[in-house]
Every structure is written in C-alpha cells, then in structure tokens.
N, C-alpha and C positions, 0 to 999 in steps of 0.2 A: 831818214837815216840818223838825223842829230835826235831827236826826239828818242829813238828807242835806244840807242846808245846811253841815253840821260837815265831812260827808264829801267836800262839792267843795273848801271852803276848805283842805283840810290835806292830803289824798293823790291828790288831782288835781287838773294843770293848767286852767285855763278852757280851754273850749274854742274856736278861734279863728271868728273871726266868717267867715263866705264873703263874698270882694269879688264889688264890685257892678261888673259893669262898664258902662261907660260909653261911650254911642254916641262915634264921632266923625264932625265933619263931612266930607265930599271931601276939602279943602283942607288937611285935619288929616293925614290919610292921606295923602296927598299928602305931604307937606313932611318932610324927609331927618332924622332921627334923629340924634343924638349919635352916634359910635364908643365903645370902651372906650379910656380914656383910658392911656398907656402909662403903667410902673411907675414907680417914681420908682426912680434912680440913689442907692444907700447914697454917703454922705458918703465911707468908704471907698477906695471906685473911683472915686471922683474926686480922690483923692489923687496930686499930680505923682509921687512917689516909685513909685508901685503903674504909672504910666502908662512910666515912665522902664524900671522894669528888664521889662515886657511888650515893648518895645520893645528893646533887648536881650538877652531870650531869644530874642528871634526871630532877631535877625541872628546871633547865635551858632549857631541852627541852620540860618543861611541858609552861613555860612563854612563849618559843618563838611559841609553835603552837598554846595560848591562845591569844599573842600580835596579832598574823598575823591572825589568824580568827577575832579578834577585830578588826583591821586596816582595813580586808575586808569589815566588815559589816558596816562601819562607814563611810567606800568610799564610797561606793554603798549610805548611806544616805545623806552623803554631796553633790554627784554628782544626785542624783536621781531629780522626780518630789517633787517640795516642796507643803505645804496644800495652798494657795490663791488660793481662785479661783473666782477673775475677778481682773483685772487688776488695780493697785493701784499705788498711791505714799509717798514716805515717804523723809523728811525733815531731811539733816544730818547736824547739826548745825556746823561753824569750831570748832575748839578743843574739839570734842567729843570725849571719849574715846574710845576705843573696847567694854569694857565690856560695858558698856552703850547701843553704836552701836546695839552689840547683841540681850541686853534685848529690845529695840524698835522695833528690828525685827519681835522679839516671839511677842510681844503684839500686833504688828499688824498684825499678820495671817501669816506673809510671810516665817517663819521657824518652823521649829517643835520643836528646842533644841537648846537655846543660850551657851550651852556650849561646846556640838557639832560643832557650829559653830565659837566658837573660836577657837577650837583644829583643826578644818580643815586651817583657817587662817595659827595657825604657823605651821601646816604642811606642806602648800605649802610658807611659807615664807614672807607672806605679812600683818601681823598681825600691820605694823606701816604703810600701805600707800593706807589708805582707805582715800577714800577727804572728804571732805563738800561738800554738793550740795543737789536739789529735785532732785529724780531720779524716773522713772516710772520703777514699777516690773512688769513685766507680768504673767497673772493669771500661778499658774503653775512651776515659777522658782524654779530654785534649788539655793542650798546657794552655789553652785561655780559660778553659773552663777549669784547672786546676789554679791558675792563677787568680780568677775570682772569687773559686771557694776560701785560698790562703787571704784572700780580702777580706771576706767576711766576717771571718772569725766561728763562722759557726763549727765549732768543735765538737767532738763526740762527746755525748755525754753519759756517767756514770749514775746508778743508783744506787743509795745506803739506806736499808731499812730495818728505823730500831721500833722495834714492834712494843705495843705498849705493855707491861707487865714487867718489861725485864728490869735489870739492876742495871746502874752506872756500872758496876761490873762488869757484867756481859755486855754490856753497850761495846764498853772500853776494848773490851775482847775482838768483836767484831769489827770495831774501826780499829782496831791495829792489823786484821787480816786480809785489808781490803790491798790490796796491791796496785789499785791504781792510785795511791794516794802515798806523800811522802811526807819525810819528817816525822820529828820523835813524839811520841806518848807525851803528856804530861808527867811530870815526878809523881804526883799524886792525884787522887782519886777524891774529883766534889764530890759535892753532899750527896747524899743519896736524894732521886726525884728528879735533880736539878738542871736535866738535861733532857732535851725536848723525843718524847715519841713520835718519829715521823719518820717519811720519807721525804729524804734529800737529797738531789741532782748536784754534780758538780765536774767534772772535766780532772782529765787527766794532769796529776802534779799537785792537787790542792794540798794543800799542807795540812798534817790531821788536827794541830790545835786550833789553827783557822775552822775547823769544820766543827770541832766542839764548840768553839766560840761561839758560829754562830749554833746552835744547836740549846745551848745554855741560854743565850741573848732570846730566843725565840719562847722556851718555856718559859722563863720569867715575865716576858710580857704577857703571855695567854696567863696564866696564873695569875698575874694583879689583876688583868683586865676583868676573869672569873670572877676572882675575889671582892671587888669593887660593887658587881652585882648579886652578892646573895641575900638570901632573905633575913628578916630581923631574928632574932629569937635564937637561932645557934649556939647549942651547947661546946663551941669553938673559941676557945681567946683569942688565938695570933694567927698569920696565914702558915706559919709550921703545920700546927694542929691541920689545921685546914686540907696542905697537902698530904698531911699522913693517914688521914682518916678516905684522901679519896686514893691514896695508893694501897688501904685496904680492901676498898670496893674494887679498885681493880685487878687485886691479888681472884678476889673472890666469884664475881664473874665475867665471863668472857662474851655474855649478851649483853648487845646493847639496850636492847627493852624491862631487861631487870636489874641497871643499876642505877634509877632511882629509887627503887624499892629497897632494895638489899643496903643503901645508904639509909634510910630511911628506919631501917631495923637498927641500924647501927646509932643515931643519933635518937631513938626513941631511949634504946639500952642507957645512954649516957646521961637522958634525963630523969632517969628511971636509977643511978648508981648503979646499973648494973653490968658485971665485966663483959667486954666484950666478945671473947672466945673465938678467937677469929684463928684457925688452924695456920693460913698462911703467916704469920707472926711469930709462932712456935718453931717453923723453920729459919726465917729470918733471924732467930734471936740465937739459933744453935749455928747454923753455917753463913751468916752473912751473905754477902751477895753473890757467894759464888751459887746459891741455890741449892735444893735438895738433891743430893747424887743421885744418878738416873735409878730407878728399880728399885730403889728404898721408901720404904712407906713411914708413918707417923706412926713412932710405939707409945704405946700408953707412958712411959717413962719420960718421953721429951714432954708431952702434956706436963709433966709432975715436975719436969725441971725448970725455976724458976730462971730467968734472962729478963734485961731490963723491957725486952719486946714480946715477951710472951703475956700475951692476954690472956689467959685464963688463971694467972698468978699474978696481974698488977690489975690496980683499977685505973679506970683510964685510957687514954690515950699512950702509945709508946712515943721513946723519946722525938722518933724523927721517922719519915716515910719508908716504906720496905721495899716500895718498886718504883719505878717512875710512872706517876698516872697521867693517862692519857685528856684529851679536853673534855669525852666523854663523862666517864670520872667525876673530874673537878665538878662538870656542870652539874651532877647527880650530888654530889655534896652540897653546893651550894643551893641547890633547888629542889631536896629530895621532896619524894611524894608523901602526900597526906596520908597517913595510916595509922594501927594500933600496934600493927606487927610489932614481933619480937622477936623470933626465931625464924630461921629458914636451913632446907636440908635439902644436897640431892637428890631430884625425882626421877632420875633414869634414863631422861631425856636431853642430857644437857644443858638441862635450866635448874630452877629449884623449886622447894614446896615450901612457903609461907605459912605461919602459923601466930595468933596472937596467943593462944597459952602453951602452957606448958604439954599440958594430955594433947593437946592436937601437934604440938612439936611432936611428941613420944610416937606417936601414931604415924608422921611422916618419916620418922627416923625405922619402927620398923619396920612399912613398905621397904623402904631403901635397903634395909640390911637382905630382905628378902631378895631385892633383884640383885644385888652384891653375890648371892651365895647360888643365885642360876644361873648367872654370868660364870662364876667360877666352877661350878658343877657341870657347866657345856664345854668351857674351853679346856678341862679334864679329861670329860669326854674325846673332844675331838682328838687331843694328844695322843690317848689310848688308841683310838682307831688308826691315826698315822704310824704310831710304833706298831700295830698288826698287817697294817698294809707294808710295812718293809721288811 
C-alpha cells in the first residue's frame, strides 16, 4: 500500500476526475451562447505612427501602378500612328521654342496633344535639340517619329538652277523669284560671268545674298583652277580675256562636243588678226543682259552698229564676258582642239558646219540659208492649211 502510494505521488500525474454532466432544462438549451470573443489589438498596432506609414505604403503603391499605367498609355500614344493624313510640311523657324514647336504641331494636324508631346520630349531627353528647318511629315507619323525627324535636321530641300548661257542679269532675276528664299537683292549687279552656272540645293529661308555668295565664291574658284591649267601659246593676256572669250563659246553653242572646236576657230581668228564676228556680241553690246527680246531677230543694221562688244566693228576681244560660261566652256578655251578652222555656220541640225576657207564657209552658209527658207516655206504652209481648216 506504502510503495504505490509513493509511486502515484512522484512519477504520475493524478489522474483526472470524468465530468459529470449535467442535464439542462429547454430554456437552457434554448437561450443563444457566448461567441469567442475577438483578440485583443497589441498596443503596438494601435500606434498612430504604425497606422500613418500603412497608410502611406499604400498610396505609394496606388501612384506607382497609376504612374506606370499612365506612362504605358502615353507610350503607346507618343509612339503610335499620329491623326495626318497626307503628307505635309511644316516651317520651324530658328529660336523657336518647345512649347511653340508643339502648339504648331496640333494646329497643323500632325499631333493629337501638344502637351503630350512635350512630356514625351523630356522623357526621352531631347526637349532642347530640336533644329530649325522645313521638314516633310508623312501622312501618319507618330510624335517620336516627328520628334526625331526635328532631330535630324534633315530639311526639305530646294533647287536653283542657273543654266549656263544666261547673264548675271537673268540669274539675278531668277533668284529674286524664288520664293523660298529671303532677303534682299544685292544694290548692284557683279560683273558679268562672275557667278557660277549651276545647280544649287538649299532649304528654306536661305538668304539670297548668301546664295550669290556662295554662287560667285564657286565660279571663281573653277575659273582659276581652269585657268592655272591651260595650254602655252594663247592668244589671251589675263583671266578677263580668258572668261570672255569662253562666254563667247558659250553664247555660241549649246553642244558640248563642239565647243572645243568652235573655241578653236575663235582663237585660230585671233592669231590670224582677224575679227571675230561673233553674232551673240552684237546683241550683248545693244541690249546688255537683259538679252534679245523674244521674236526679234538680228537686222543687218545692229551688224553695222558699232558697241564696244560688237565684234564685227572692234578687233579683238570685247571688254568683259557676255554670259556666264559654264566649266565646259572654260575647259574648251583653255584646251581648244588642234585645227586650221576659221569659220563655222548653222547646219540644220543643231550643231554647226566648220570650214577653214572662205568658199567652203560661203558653201555652208548657203546650205544653211536654203534650210532657213524650207523651214519657212512649211511653216507658211502649215499656217495656211490651219486658217482653211477653220
């Protein structure tokens, strides 16, 4: 009895009693029970500080998935298809602003949202290096793709072309009617020659003395650079002479495979003293560079009227060039062909008939007068028949 006494007291629990349960009445059963009553809120989380930055976490991840849906949808319109639709250009004057930029944008159809398209700017960084320039939009662009064209610079470009023959006159004429070009005329009219036959590209706004400038800077260097290589023996003193004699050749003709020749006659003439007779000279010495009025021809009387440029009343050379020659030209003076020629005359073809005497000039001159008077005995004819057919 003492032993197991010893052994419940010290290595076993008591063991626990069985409840007793206990009837209840209906009304007992009946009547609604306690809930488990909620935890209690650690002192902690009810800290303002703990409630302040939970509040805060959150609207910081309410901004950052408002920003970044915003940023998406904004890509997507900056890089999309923009509203033009057909292909336009627009004038970005220098020191135009951004915001200006933009608003010209919107107004001209090419963007949907100038302010959009500023915020895409300094999003990709380039909100200070849009150029000046015209630039063509194609129907359709998007404002990146118009943003990187105003990057580029690459501008629409213009063409002027002074065809070789003419006068600084008519050059002058033509660059003052070009309308995409600004700024005034020069006061006065260079030298006659002195200004380069060609075609020149330039963009809208170039200023027209800049365009003579360079235009003038260009012929004088083809000219020396010519002149430096022609051959020994030239009946030529100065590069004046030089240029006048090949803005004769250029008056003269208009192939390029006959004017080394047709130079060639002219400097054989000069070693020879003899005048030159060069027709286009005889109107240059009567009407200067505005050239021969349309539909008026050369009467024997301008022939007879002397002018310090009419070659067939000075010997020589005249004083200064009659048209601006081209590099063809020049190169034909300074390197004409080896010949005995002396004369050359209209052959019907748009070229000429060479001749080293006199009877075989006379003999090409009257071929020529002959097609001159069937040319004009057809288109008589035809007249005729158009006045019977009405």
């Amino acid at each position: 009895m003492t032993n197991q006494s010893h052994e419940n007291d010290g290595s076993q629990a008591p063991r626990e009693q069985p409840r007793r349960l206990v009837p209840k009445s209906a009304s007992e059963a009946l009547r609604p029970q306690a809930g488990t009553p909620p935890p209690r809120r650690s002192r902690q989380s009810r800290n303002q500080f703990v409630v302040f930055m939970n509040f805060l976490m959150s609207l910081v991840v309410l901004v950052v998935v408002v920003g970044g849906l915003g940023f998406f949808l904004g890509k997507q319109a900056f890089e999309g298809p923009g509203p033009l639709q057909s292909t336009d250009t627009v004038l970005i004057r220098p020191n135009t602003g951004v915001t200006e930029i933009a608003d010209i944008l919107e107004r001209r159809g090419m963007i949907s949202d100038a302010r959009l398209f500023r915020l895409g700017l300094r999003a990709y960084g380039h909100d200070a290096s849009l150029r000046a320039g015209e630039y063509e939009v194609r129907a359709g662009a998007s404002m990146y793709e118009i943003m990187e064209l105003l990057r580029s610079g690459r501008s629409v470009e213009y063409a002027l072309t002074i065809p070789e023959g003419f006068t600084v006159h008519q050059a002058f004429q033509r660059i003052a009617a070009m309308e995409e070009l600004e700024g005034d005329m020069p006061g006065e009219l260079p030298p006659e020659g002195s200004i380069a036959a060609d075609t020149i590209r330039f963009t809208r706004g170039m200023q027209r003395q800049e365009l003579i400038r360079r235009l003038s800077n260009d012929q004088q260097r083809m000219i020396e650079s010519i002149w430096e290589r022609r051959i020994d023996g030239l009946p030529i003193n100065d590069i004046n002479e030089f240029v006048t004699l090949a803005s004769i050749v250029e008056r003269e003709t208009g192939r390029s495979d006959e004017r080394s020749r047709v130079a060639a006659v002219f400097i054989n003439r000069l070693n020879r003293g003899m005048r030159l007779q060069s027709d286009p000279t005889i109107i240059y010495g009567i009407f200067g560079g505005e050239g021969l009025p349309p539909g008026r021809p050369i009467y024997r009387s301008d022939i007879d009227t002397p002018t310090d440029y009419n070659t067939y009343t000075i010997n020589g050379l005249p004083p200064g060039p009659i048209a601006i020659p081209g590099r063809a030209s020049l190169e034909a003076v300074a390197n004409p062909s080896q010949t005995d020629d002396l004369y050359f005359v209209a052959d019907g073809s748009g070229g000429h008939a060479f001749a080293r005497t006199l009877d075989e000039h006379n003999s090409n001159v009257a071929r020529w007068r002959a097609i001159e008077r069937q040319r004009a005995e057809a288109a008589a004819q035809r007249e005729a028949e158009e006045e019977t057919a009405e």
